[in-house]
C-alpha positions as CSV (number, residue, x, y, z in Angstrom):
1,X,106.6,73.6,90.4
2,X,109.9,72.8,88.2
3,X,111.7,75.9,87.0
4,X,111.3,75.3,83.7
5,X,107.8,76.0,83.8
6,X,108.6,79.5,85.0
7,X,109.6,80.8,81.9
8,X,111.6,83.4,84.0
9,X,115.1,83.5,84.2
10,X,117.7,84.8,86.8
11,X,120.2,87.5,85.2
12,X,123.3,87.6,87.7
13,X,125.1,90.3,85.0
14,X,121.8,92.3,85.9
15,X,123.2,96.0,86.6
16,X,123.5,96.9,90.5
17,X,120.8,99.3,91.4
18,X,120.7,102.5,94.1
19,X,119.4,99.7,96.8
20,X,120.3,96.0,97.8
21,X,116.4,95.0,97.1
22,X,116.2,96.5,93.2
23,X,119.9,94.3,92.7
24,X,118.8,91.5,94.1
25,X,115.0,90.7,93.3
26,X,116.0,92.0,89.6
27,X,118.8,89.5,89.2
28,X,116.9,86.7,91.2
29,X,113.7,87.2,88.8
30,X,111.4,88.1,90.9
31,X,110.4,91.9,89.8
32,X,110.8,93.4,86.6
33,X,111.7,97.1,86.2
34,X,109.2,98.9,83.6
35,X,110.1,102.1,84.6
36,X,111.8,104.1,87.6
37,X,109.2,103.6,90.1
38,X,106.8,101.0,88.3
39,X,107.8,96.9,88.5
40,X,106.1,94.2,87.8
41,X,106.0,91.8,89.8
42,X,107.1,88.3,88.0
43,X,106.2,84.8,89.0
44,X,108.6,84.2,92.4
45,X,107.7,87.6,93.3
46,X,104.3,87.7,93.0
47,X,104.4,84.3,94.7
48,X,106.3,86.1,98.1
49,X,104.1,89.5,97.6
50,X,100.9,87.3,97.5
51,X,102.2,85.6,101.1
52,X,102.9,88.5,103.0
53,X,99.3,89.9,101.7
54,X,97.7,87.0,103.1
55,X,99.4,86.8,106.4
56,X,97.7,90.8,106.2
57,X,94.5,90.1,105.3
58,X,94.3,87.2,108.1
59,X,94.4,89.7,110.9
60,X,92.7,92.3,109.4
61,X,89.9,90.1,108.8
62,X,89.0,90.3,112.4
63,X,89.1,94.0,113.3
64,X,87.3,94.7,109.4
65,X,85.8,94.0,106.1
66,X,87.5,93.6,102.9
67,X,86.4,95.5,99.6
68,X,88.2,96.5,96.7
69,X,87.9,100.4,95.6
70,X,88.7,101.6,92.4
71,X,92.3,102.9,91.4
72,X,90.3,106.1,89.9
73,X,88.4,108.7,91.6
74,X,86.4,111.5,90.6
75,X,88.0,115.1,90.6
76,X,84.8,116.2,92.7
77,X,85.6,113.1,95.5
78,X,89.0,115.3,96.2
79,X,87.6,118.8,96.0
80,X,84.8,118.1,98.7
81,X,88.0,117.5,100.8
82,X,89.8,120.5,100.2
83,X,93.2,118.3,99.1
84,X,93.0,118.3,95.3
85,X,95.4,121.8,95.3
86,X,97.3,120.4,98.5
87,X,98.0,116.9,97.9
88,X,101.8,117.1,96.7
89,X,102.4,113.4,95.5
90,X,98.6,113.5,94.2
91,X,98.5,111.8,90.1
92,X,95.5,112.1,87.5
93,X,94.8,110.3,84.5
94,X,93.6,111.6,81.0
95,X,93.4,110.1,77.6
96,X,97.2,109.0,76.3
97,X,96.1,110.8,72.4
98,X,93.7,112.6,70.5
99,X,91.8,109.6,70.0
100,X,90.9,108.8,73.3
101,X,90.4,112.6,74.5
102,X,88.0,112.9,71.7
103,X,86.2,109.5,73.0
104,X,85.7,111.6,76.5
105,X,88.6,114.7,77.6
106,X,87.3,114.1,81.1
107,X,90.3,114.0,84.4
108,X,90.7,111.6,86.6
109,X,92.7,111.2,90.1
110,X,94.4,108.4,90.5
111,X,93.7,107.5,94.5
112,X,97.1,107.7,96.2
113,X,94.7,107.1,99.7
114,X,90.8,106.0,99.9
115,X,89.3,108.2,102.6
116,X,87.5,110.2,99.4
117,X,86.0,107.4,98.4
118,X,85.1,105.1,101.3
119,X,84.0,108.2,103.1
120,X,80.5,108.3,101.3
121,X,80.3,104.4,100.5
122,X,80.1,104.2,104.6
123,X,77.6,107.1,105.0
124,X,75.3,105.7,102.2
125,X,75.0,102.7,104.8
126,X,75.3,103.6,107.5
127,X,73.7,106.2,109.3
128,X,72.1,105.0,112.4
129,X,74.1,104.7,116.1
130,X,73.4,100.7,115.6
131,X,75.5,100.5,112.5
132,X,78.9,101.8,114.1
133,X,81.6,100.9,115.3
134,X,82.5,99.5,111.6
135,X,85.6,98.9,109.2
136,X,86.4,98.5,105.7
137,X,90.1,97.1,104.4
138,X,91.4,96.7,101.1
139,X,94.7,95.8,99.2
140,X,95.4,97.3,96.3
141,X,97.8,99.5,94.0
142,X,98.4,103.4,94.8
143,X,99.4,106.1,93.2
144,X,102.0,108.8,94.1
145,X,104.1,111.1,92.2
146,X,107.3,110.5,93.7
147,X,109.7,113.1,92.2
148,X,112.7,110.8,92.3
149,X,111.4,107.1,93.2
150,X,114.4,105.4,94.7
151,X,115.4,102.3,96.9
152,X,114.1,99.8,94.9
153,X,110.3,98.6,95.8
154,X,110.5,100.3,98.8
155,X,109.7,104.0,97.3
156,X,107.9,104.1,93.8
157,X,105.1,105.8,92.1
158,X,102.8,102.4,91.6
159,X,102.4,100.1,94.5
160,X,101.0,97.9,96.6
161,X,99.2,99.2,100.0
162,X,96.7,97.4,102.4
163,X,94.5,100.4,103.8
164,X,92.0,100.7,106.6
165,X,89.4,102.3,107.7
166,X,87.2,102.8,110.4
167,X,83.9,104.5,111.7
168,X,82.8,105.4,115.0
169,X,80.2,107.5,117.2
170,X,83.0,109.1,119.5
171,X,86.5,110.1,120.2
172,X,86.7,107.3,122.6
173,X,85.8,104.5,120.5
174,X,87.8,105.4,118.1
175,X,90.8,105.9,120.4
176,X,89.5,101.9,121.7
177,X,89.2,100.6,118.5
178,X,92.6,102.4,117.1
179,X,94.7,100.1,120.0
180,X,93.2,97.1,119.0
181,X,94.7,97.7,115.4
182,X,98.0,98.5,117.1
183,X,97.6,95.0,118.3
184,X,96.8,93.6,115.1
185,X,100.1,95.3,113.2
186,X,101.8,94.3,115.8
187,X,100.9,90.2,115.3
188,X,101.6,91.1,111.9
189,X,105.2,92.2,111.5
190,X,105.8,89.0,114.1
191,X,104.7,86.7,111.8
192,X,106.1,88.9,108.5
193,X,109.5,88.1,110.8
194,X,110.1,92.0,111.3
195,X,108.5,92.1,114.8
196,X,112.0,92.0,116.9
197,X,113.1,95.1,114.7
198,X,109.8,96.6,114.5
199,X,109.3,99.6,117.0
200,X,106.4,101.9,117.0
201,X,107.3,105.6,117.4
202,X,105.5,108.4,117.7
203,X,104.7,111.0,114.3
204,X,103.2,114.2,113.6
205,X,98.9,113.6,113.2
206,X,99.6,116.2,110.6
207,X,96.0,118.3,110.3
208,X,94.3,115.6,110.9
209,X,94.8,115.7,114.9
210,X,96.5,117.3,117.8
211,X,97.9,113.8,118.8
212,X,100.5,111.6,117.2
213,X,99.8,109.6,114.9
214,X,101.8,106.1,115.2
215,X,104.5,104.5,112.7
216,X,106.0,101.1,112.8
217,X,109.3,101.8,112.1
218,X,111.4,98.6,111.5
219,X,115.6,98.9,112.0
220,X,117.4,99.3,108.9
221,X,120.6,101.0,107.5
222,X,118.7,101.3,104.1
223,X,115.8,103.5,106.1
224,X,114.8,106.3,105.1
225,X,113.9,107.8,108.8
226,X,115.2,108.6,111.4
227,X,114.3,107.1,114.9
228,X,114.5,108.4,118.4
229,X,114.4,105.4,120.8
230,X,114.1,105.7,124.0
231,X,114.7,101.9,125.9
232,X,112.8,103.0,129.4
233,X,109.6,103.7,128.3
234,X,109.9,101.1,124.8
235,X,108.4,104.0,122.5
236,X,110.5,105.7,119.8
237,X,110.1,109.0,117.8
238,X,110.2,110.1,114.6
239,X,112.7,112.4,113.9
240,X,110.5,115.5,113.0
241,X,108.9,114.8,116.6
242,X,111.1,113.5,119.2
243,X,111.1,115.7,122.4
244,X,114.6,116.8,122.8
245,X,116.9,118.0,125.8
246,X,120.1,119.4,125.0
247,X,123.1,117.6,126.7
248,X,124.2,120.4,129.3
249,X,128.0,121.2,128.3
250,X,130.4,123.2,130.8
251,X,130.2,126.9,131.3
252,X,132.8,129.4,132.7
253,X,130.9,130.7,136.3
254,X,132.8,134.5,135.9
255,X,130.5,136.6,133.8
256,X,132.4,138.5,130.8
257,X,131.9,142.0,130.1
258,X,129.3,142.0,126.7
259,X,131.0,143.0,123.3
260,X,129.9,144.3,120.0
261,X,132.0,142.2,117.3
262,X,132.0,143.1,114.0
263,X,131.5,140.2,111.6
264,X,131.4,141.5,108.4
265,X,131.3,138.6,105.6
266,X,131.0,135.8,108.2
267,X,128.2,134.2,107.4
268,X,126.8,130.6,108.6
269,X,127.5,129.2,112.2
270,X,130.6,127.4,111.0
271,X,132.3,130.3,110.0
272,X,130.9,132.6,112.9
273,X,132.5,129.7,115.4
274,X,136.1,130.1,113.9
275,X,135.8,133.7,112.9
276,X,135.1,134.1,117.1
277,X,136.8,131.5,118.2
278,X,134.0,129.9,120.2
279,X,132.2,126.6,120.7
280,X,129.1,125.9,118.8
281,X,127.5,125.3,121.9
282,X,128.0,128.8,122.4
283,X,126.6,130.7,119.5
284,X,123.2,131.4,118.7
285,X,120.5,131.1,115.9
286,X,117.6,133.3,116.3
287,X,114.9,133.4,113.3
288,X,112.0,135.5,112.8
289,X,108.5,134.2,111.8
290,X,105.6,135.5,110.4
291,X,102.1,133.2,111.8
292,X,99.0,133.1,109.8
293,X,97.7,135.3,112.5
294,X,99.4,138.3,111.8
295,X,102.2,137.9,114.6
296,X,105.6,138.4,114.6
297,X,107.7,135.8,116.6
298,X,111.1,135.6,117.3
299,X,112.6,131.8,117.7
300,X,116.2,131.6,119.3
301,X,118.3,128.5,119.8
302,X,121.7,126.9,120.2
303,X,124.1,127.2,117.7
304,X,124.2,123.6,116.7
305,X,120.7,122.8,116.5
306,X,117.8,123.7,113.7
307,X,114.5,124.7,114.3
308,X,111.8,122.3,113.7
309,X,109.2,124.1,112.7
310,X,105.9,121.9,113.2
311,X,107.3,122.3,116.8
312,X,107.6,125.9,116.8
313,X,103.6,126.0,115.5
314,X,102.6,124.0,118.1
315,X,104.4,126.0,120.7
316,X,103.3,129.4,119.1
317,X,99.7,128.5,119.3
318,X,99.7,128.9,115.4
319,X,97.4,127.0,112.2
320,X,101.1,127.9,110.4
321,X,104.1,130.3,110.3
322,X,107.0,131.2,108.3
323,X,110.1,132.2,107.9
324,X,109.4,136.3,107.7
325,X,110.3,138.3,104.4
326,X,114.2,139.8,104.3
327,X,112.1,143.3,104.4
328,X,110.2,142.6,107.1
329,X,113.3,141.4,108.9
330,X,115.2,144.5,108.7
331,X,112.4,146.6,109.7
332,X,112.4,144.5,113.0
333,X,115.4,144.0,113.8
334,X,117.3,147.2,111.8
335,X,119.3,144.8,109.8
336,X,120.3,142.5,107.6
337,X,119.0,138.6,107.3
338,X,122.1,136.8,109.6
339,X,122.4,139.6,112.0
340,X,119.1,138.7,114.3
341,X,119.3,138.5,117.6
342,X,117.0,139.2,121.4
343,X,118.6,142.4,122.4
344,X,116.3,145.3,121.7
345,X,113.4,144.0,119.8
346,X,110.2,145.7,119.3
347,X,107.7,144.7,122.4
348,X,105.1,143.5,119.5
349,X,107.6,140.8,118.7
350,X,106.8,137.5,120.7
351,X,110.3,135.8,122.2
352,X,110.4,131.8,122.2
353,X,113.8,130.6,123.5
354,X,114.6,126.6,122.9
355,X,115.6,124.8,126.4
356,X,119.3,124.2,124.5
357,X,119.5,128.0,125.5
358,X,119.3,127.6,129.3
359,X,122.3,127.3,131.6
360,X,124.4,129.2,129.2
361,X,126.7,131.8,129.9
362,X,128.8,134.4,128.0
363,X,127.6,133.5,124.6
364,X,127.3,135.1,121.5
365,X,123.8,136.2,119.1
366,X,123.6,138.4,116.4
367,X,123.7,142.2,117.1
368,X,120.2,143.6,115.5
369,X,123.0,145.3,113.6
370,X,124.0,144.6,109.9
371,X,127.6,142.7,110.1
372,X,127.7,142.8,113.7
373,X,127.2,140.0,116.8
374,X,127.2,140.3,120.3
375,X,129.8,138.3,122.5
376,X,129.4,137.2,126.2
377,X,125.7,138.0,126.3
378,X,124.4,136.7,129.9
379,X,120.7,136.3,131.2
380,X,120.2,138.3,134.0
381,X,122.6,141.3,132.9
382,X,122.1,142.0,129.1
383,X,119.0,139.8,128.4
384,X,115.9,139.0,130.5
385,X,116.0,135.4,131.4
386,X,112.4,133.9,130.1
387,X,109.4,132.1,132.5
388,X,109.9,129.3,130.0
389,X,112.2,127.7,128.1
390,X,110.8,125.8,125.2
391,X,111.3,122.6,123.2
392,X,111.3,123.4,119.2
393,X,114.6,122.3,117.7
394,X,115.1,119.3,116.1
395,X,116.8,116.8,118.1
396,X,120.2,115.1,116.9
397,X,122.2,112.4,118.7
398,X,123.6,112.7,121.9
399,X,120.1,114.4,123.2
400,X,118.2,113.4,126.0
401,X,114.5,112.2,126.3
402,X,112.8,115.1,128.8
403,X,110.1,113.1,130.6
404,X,113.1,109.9,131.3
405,X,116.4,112.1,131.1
406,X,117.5,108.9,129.0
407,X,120.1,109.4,126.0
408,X,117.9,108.3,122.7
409,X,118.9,105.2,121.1
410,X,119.5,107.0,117.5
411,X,118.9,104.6,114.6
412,X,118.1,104.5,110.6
413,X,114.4,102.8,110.1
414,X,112.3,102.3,107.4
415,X,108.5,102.9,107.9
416,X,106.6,99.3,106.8
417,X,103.2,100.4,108.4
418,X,101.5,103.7,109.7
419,X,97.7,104.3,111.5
420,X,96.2,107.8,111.9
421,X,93.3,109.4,113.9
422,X,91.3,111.1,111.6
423,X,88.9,112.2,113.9
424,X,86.0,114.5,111.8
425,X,87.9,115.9,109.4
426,X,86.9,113.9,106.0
427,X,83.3,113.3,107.8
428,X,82.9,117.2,108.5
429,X,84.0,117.4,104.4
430,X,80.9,115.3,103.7
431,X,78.3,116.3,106.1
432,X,78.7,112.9,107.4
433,X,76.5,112.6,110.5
434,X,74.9,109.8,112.6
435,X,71.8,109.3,114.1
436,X,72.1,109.1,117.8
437,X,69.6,107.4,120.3
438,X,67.4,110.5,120.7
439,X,67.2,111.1,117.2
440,X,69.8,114.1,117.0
441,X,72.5,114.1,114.5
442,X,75.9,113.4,116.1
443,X,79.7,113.8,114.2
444,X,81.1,110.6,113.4
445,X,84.5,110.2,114.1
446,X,87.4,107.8,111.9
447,X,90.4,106.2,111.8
448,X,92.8,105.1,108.8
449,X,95.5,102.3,109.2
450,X,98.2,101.9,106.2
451,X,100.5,98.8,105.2
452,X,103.1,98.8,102.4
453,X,102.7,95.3,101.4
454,X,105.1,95.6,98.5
455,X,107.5,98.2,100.3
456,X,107.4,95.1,103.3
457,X,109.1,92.8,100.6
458,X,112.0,95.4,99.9
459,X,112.7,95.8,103.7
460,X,112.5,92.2,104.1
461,X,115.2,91.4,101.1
462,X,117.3,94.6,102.9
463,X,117.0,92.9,106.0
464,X,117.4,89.0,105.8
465,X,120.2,88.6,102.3
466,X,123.9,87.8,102.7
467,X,127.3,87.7,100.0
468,X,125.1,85.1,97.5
469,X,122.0,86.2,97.3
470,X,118.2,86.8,99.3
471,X,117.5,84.4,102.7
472,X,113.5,84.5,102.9
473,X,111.7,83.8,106.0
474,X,110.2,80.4,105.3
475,X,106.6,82.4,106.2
476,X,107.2,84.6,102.7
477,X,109.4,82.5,100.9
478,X,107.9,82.0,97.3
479,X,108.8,77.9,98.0
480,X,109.5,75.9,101.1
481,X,112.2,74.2,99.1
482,X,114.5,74.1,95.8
483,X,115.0,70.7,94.9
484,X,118.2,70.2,92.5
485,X,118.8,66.9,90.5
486,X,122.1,66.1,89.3
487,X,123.3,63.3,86.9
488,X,122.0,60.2,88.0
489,X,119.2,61.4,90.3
490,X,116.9,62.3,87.9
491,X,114.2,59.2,88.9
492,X,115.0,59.7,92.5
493,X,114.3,63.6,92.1
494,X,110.8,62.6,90.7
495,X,110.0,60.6,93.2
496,X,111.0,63.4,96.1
497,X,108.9,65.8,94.3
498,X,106.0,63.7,93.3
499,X,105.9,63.0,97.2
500,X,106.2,66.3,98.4
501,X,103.4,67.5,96.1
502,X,101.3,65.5,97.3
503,X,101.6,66.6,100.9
504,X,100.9,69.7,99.8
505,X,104.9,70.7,100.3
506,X,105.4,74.0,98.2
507,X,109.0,72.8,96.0
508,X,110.7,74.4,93.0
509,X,112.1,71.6,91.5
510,X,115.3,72.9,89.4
511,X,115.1,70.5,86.2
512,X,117.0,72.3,83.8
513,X,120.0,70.7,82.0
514,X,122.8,73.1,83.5
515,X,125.8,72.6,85.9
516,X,125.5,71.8,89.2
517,X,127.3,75.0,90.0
518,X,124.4,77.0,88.3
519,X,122.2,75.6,89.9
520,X,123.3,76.0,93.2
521,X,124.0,79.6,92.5
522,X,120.6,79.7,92.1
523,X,119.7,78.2,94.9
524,X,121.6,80.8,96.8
525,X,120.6,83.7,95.0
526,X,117.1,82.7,95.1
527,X,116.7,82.2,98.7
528,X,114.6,79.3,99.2
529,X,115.5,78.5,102.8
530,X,115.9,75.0,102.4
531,X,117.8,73.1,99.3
532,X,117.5,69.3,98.3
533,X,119.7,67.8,96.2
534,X,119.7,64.3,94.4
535,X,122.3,62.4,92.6
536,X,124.0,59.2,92.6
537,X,126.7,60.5,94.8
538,X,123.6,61.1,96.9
539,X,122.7,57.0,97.0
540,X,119.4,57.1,97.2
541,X,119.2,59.7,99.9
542,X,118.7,63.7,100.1
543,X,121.5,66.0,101.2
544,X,119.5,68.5,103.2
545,X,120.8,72.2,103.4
546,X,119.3,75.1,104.9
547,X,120.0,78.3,103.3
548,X,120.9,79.8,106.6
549,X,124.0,77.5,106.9
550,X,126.5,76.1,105.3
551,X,126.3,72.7,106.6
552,X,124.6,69.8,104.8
553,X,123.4,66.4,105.8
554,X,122.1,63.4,104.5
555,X,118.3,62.1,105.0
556,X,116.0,59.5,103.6
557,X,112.8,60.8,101.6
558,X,110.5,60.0,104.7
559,X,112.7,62.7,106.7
560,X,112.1,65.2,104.3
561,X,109.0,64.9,104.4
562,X,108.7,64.9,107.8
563,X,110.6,67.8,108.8
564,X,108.8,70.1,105.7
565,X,105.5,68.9,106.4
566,X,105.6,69.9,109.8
């Protein structure tokens, strides 16, 4: 293609945007920002997005089908499921003016996911034990209502998502078939060129399951998440999930006599450790809950960590909990919010203690007394020491992995593909049943597997750019090479290019009448991974640069040719 056939132009005096994708692919012309959150994708872009959905839809093309479902959905679809009140990023459609509305005032939901709408597509077909296993794929634009879309393409309210989904007669087939996608995703990001920095870690399965769901989390300072690593066993954690074990830090062995300490004002574990002049590892947080089942639970921890709540749920043996009402508070403990602590609660009032808690001595929790703590509490003397410790904070650096007792590798990532068991929860929604071998009606049981294709593109342009511009991998790049001609190589230019069309050799030929340093600006900022140029200093050969490095060479045409057509 010659550039000026593009009828897209790069803008280097392009404002810098919150992320190193928006500022580059904006001044590099390959997206177009319509609004915060929406881009379109121009020419060079669509040409890289349109590669790195191929390279998708070749492996998913052996674990599934492709279809394409619609971008709208009826309200009904998502009130079957029980998620049009709970959806939070959920978006509908109505008609923009009174012209429209008065055409038809009906609501729509535009789809941010497709299990409401491939759920009865598959049970209109399929119905009978020799249908299943089975999958359908798609790629296509979703929906969200991001409250504040940021980091370029990698979080907005329109984009591009490959989704899939699958059907099955059991728990175990499903659990079969969801490895072999693991498989798949992970040929994927090797060939997207994301596979050495690709881990998969462990997430929450949310209310869809009791098991993790799995993310592929690839390394990157721009990320968004945060990832638990843990080298011996190759498996990282989100951060909402990892299993954490406190480092142990050094106690005094002589038990202190226990003091009441009054702490009037001091509020917040930063001010409570200099007020009492302690460690943090020696204070404690202890929060009361309310479960959806009517209990009362009391949750203590170190200091210096947080509770993580989905933890604390699963520990409880609760559907949910939270954080009790300041009434409800004082009539447990006698006081105020900030004054909680273990010593002399009610026996109706269930104790969890974190593991960060154990091995501790003389420390300090609130006093059950409005503006009051306790010093040098001790298991044992003042305060029974539990059967169990528990795991429900939410680790930090420095903290341990329990089943390897290695220190987690801590690191920024940003999630570029996700897969879910589903199990029977959209299936139960709509009565969606299979016919087993003895003519009974058995559950069916499904799996969903998520890529951002366009979010892939961002993470790729934060990943592989330098000082002057993007460096594609040649597998995405929107051209295997950016041909310049300079004065005097015009002819020779046309011959290169006519030649490397006709092997097939995907070339930007930049013909424009501007400088040579323009052009090679462009060339740069672009990110072509290899650039040609021609000119009668060149003397009838091609200086040969990869955008990788900044040495060039000379070669004859048939050595171009070669080496690209390879």
């Amino acid at each position: 293609m010659k550039y000026t056939k593009l009828a897209i132009k790069t803008n280097k005096d392009a404002k810098d945007f919150d992320s190193i994708n928006a500022t580059l692919l904006i001044k590099a012309g390959f997206i177009n920002q319509t609004m915060a959150g929406v881009y379109t994708f121009l020419p060079l872009g669509l040409r890289v997005l349109n590669k790195i959905e191929q390279i998708v839809r070749q492996e998913m093309d052996k674990v599934g089908v492709e279809v394409l479902m619609p971008a709208l959905a009826p309200k009904g679809l998502w009130e079957t499921t029980g998620r049009l009140d709970t959806v939070d990023v959920l978006m509908k459609t109505i008609g923009a003016n009174n012209a429209s509305q008065n055409k038809s005032s009906a609501e729509y939901v535009l789809n941010s996911t497709h299990e409401e709408v491939i759920t009865p597509i598959a049970q209109e077909f399929n119905r009978s034990y020799k249908d299943f296993p089975f999958a359908y794929y798609q790629i296509q634009s979703k929906f969200r209502n991001e409250a504040r879309p940021k980091s370029g393409i990698m979080r907005g309210r329109e984009f591009r998502m490959k989704d899939l989904y699958s059907f099955h007669v059991s728990e175990e087939d499903l659990k079969e078939y969801y490895e072999i996608v693991k498989q798949a995703y992970v040929t994927i990001f090797e060939r997207l060129g994301l596979g050495d920095d690709t881990v998969i870690s462990l997430a929450s399965g949310g209310d869809f399951t009791k098991d993790y769901s799995h993310e592929f989390q690839t390394k990157l300072a721009a990320g968004e998440d945060t990832i638990f690593y843990d080298k011996k066993l190759d498996i990282g954690y989100n951060k909402e999930v990892a299993p954490s074990k406190a480092p142990r830090v050094t106690q005094e062995a002589a038990l202190k006599e226990m003091k009441e300490v009054k702490t009037e004002g001091v509020t917040g574990v930063a001010a409570l450790v200099k007020f009492m002049n302690v460690p943090v590892e020696q204070t404690t947080k202890t929060m009361i809950y309310e479960t959806d089942d009517g209990r009362i639970v009391a949750a203590a921890l170190r200091g210096d960590y947080a509770i993580n709540e989905e933890k604390l749920t699963k520990v409880v043996g609760c559907g949910s909990l939270q954080l009790a009402a300041a009434a409800t508070v004082t009539k447990i403990t006698g006081a105020e919010i900030g004054y909680a602590g273990l010593l002399g609660l009610p026996k109706n009032v269930e104790v969890y203690m974190d593991e960060s808690m154990e091995g501790r001595t003389n420390f300090e929790m609130g006093a059950n007394k409005t503006n009051y703590h306790n010093s040098n509490v001790n298991f044992g003397r003042d305060l029974p020491k539990p059967d169990q410790f528990y795991d429900f904070k939410t680790a930090k650096e420095g903290d341990l992995n329990p089943e390897t007792g290695q220190v987690y590798d801590v690191f920024a990532a940003a999630e570029v593909g996700n897969i879910f068991p589903l199990n029977t929860k959209f299936t139960k929604a709509f009565n969606y049943t299979y016919t087993d071998e003895n003519g009974k009606a058995q559950p069916v049981y499904m799996g969903c597997y998520g890529i951002g294709t366009s979010r892939i593109m961002g993470v790729l342009v934060e990943k592989y750019h330098d000082q002057n511009g993007i460096v594609w991998p040649t597998q995405v790049a929107p051209f295997q090479a950016y041909l310049i001609s300079l004065p005097g190589g015009e002819n020779a230019a046309q011959k290169l290019y006519d030649q490397l069309q006709a092997k097939g050799v995907e070339v930007l030929w930049d013909d424009r009448d501007t400088s040579a340093g323009a052009k090679f600006a462009d060339a740069d900022l672009l990110g072509i991974p290899v650039r040609l140029v021609v000119s009668k200093k060149t003397d009838g050969k091609v200086e040969w640069k990869d955008r990788r490095s900044t040495q060039t060479h000379l070669i004859s045409n048939e050595e171009v040719i070669e080496k690209l057509d390879a």
